[in-house]
C-alpha positions in Angstrom: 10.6 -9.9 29.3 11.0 -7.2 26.4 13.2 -8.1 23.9 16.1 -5.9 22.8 14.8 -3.3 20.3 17.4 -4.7 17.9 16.5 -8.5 18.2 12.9 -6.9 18.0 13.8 -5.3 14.7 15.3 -7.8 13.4 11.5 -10.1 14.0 9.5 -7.4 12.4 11.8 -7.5 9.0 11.6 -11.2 9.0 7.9 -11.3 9.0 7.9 -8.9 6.6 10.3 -10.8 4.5 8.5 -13.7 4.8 5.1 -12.5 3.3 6.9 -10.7 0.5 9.3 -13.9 -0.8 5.4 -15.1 -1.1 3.6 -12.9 -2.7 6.3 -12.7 -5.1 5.8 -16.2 -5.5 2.2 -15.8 -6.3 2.2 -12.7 -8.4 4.9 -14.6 -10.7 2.0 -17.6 -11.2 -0.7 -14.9 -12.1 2.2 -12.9 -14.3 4.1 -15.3 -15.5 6.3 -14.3 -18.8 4.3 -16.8 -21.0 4.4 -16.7 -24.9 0.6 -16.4 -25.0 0.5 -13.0 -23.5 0.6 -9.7 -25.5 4.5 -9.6 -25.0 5.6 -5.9 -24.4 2.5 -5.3 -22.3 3.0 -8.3 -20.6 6.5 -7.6 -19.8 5.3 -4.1 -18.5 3.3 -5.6 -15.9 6.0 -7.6 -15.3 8.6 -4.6 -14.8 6.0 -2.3 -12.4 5.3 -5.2 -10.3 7.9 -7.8 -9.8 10.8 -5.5 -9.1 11.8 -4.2 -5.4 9.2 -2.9 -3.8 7.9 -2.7 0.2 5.0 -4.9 -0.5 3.4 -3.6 3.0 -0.1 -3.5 1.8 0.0 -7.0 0.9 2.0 -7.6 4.0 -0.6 -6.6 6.1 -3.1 -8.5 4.1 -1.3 -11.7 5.2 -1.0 -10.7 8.8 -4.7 -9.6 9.1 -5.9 -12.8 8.0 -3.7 -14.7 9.7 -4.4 -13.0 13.0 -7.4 -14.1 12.8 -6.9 -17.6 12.1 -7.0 -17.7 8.0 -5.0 -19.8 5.8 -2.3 -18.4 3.7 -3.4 -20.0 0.8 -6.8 -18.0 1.3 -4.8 -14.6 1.4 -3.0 -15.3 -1.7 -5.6 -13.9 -3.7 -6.2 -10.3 -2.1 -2.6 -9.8 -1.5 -1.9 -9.8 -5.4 -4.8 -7.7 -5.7 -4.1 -5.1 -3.3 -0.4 -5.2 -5.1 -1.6 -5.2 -8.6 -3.7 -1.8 -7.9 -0.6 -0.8 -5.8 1.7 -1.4 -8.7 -0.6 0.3 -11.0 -1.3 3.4 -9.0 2.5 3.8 -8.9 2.7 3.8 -13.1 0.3 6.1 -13.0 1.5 8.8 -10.6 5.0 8.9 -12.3 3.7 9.6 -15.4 4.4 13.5 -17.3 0.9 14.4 -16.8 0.6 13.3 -13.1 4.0 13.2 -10.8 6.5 12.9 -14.1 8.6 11.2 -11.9 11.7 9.4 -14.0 12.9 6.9 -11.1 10.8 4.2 -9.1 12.6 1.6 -7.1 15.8 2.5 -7.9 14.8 2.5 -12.0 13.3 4.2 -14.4 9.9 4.4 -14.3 7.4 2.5 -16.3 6.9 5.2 -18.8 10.6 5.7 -19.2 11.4 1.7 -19.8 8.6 1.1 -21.7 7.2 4.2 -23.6 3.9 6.6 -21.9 1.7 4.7 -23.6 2.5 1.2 -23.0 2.9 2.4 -19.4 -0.2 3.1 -19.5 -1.9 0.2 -20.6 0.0 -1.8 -18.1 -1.3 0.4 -15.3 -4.8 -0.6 -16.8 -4.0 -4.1 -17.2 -2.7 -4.4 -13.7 -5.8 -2.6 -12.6 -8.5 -4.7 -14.0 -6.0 -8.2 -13.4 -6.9 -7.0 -9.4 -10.4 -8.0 -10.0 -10.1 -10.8 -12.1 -8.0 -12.4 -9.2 -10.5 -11.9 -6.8 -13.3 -13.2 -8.8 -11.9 -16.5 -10.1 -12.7 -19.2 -6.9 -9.2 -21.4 -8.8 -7.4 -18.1 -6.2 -8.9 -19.0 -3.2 -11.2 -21.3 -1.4 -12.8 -18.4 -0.5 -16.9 -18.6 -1.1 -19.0 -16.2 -3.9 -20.0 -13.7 -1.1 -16.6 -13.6 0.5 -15.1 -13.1 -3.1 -18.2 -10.6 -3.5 -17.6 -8.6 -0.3 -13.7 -8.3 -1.1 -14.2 -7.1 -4.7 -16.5 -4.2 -3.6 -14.1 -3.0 -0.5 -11.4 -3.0 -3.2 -13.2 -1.3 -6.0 -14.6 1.5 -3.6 -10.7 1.9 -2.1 -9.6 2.3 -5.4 -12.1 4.7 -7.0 -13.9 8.4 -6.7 -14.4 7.5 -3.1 -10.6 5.8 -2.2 -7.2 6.1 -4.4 -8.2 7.4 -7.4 -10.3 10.8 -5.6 -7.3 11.4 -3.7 -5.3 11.4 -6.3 -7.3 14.1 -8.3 -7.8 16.2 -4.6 -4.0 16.2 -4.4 -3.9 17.0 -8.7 -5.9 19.9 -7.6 -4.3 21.1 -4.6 -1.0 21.6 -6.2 0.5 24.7 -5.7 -2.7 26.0 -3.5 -2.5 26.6 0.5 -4.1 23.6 2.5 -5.3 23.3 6.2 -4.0 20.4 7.9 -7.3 19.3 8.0 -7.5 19.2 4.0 -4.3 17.8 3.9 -6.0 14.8 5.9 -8.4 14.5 3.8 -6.8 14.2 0.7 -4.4 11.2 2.4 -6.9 9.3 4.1 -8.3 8.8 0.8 -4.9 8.6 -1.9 -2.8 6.5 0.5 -5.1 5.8 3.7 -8.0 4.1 1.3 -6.1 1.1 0.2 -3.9 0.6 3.1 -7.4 0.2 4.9 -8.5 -2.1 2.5 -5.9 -4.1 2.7 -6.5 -5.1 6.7 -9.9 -5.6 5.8 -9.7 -7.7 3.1 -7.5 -10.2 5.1 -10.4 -9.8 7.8 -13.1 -10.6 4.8 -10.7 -13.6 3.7 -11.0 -15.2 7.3 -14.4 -14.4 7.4 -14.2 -15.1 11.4 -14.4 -10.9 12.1 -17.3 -9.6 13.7 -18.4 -6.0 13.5 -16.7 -4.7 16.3 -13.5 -6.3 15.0 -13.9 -5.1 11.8 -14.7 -1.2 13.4 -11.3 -1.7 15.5 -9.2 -2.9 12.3 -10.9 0.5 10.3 -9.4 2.7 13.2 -6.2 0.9 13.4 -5.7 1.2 9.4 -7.0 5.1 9.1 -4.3 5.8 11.9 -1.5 3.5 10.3 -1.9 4.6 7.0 -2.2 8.5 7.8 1.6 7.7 9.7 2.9 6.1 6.8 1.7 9.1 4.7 3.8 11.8 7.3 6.9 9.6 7.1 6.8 9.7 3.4 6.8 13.8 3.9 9.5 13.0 5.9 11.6 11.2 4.1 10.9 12.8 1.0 12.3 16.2 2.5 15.3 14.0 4.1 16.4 11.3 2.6 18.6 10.9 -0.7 17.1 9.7 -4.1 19.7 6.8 -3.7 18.2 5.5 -0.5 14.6 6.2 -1.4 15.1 4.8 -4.8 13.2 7.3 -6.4 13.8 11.1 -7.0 13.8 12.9 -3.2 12.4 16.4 -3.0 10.4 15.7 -5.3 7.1 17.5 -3.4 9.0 20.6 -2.9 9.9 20.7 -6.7 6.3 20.0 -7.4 4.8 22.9 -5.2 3.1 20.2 -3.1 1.6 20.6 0.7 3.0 18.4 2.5 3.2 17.7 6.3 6.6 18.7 6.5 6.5 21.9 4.6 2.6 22.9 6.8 3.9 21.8 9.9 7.8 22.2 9.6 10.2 18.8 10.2 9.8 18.1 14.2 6.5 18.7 14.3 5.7 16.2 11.4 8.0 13.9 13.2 5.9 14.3 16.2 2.8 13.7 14.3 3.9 10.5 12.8 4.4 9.3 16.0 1.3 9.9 17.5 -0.5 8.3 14.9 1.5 5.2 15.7 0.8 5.6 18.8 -3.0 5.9 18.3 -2.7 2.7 15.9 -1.6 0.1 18.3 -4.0 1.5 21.6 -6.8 0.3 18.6 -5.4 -3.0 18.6 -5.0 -3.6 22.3 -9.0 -3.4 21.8 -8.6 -6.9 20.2 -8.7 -10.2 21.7 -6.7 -11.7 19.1 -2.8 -11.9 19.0 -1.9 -8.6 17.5 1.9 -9.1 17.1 1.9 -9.4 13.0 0.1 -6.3 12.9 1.9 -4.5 15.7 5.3 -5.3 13.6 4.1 -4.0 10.4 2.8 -0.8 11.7 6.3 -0.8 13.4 8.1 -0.9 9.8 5.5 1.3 8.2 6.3 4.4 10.3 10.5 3.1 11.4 11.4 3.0 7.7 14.3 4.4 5.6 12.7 4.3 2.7 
């Protein structure tokens, strides 16, 4: 029997509550306000990524590898990755010369607390703090050529080829006329690149995943992440700066293509849907019990904010 959509709901947000309380828990042991560290930077790491925050990258870390049978204590590790580069993307983009965004989870942004250029030091920091957690066996009993494995799929998510080249596609795009196919593009790669990395480093962390597996995840992730992607479109164009916690409208101010404003509200609406849709047919492909990652996707695209 189907449970009611709101008891359903109420299981997805719980799951999702449960794997942030830890990863806060382990990104405090790995950032942890200690008088050894280089204080103001330290405390600027702290700022960007200890407070608020979705934490569904991560999230779906956790529920990847545990879907497939890993131990949390193994996940710890690429969680706090994924949300260190997460965290550090997010400085980044707020800054004058990228997004100059003022607001981020509902305060100031990095920059604005902290000064541009200790802002951006801390987005470094947070940066290269990814790999060091991934490479240091204390994290994880994870072994060299898992650790190997999960430090490349993060490095190329994050670089010319991921994050970082979708960034500078989207950079360059500004104020320019896009196909919907461009505008793909340029997602699948600044938002879609990590969120894929994310499932697949909880798949590398069980290390139980064969290859088909591992294709089904990829097509699960690419259509999840391109969703998330149209509902931040969405909400951007709908939602107040008080509920989003940062500054709404902010695309429009910025001369940005976006879903919304290339294929007006409904139709973007429809879009996101579809994708969702797409993204759980992919995981009826897998033998394993799917419900984490059926949840997640279910928050990812049914969000507020």
């Amino acid at each position: 029997m189907n449970l009611p959509q709101t008891v359903h709901n109420q299981s997805n947000a719980f799951l999702l509550k449960r794997y942030q309380h830890r990863l806060l828990e382990q990104l405090e042991l790995r950032l942890p306000d200690s008088p050894t560290a280089v204080p103001t930077l330290r405390q600027a790491m702290r700022y960007a990524s200890l407070n608020g925050g979705k934490r569904l990258r991560a999230a779906l870390v956790y529920a990847t590898g545990e879907t497939f049978g890993a131990p949390l204590a193994d996940l710890d590790a690429p969680a706090c990755a994924v949300e260190c580069i997460h965290a550090y993307s997010l400085i980044h983009d707020d800054l004058p010369a990228m997004d100059d965004d003022d607001l981020r989870r509902g305060q100031p942004s990095c920059h604005q607390a902290y000064g541009e250029a200790i802002a951006i030091l801390a987005g470094d920091t947070l940066n290269t703090l990814a790999f060091e957690i991934l490479a240091d066996s204390k994290n994880t009993a994870c072994n060299g050529t898992q650790r190997c494995r999960m430090i490349h799929c993060l490095a190329v998510a994050s670089g010319e080829t991921g994050m970082a080249g979708g960034q500078t596609l989207d950079i360059l795009a500004t104020g320019t006329q896009l196909s919907l196919q461009q505008l793909q593009a340029m997602h699948r790669l600044k938002t879609g690149a990590l969120i894929q990395a994310s499932v697949q480093l909880g798949a590398l962390a069980a290390n139980t995943v064969n290859v088909q597996d591992l294709a089904i995840l990829g097509r699960f992730a690419s259509s999840i992440g391109l969703a998330f992607q149209v509902v931040d479109d969405i909400l951007d164009a709908t939602a107040s700066t008080a509920t989003l916690g940062k500054n709404s409208g902010s695309d429009s101010l910025h001369n940005k293509i976006t879903y919304v404003s290339l294929l007006g509200l409904q139709s973007a609406q429809q879009t996101a849907n579809e994708l969702y849709q797409f993204a759980l047919e992919y995981l009826d492909g897998l033998s394993d019990n799917t419900d984490r990652l059926s949840a997640l996707a279910n928050l990812m695209v049914h969000r507020s904010h």
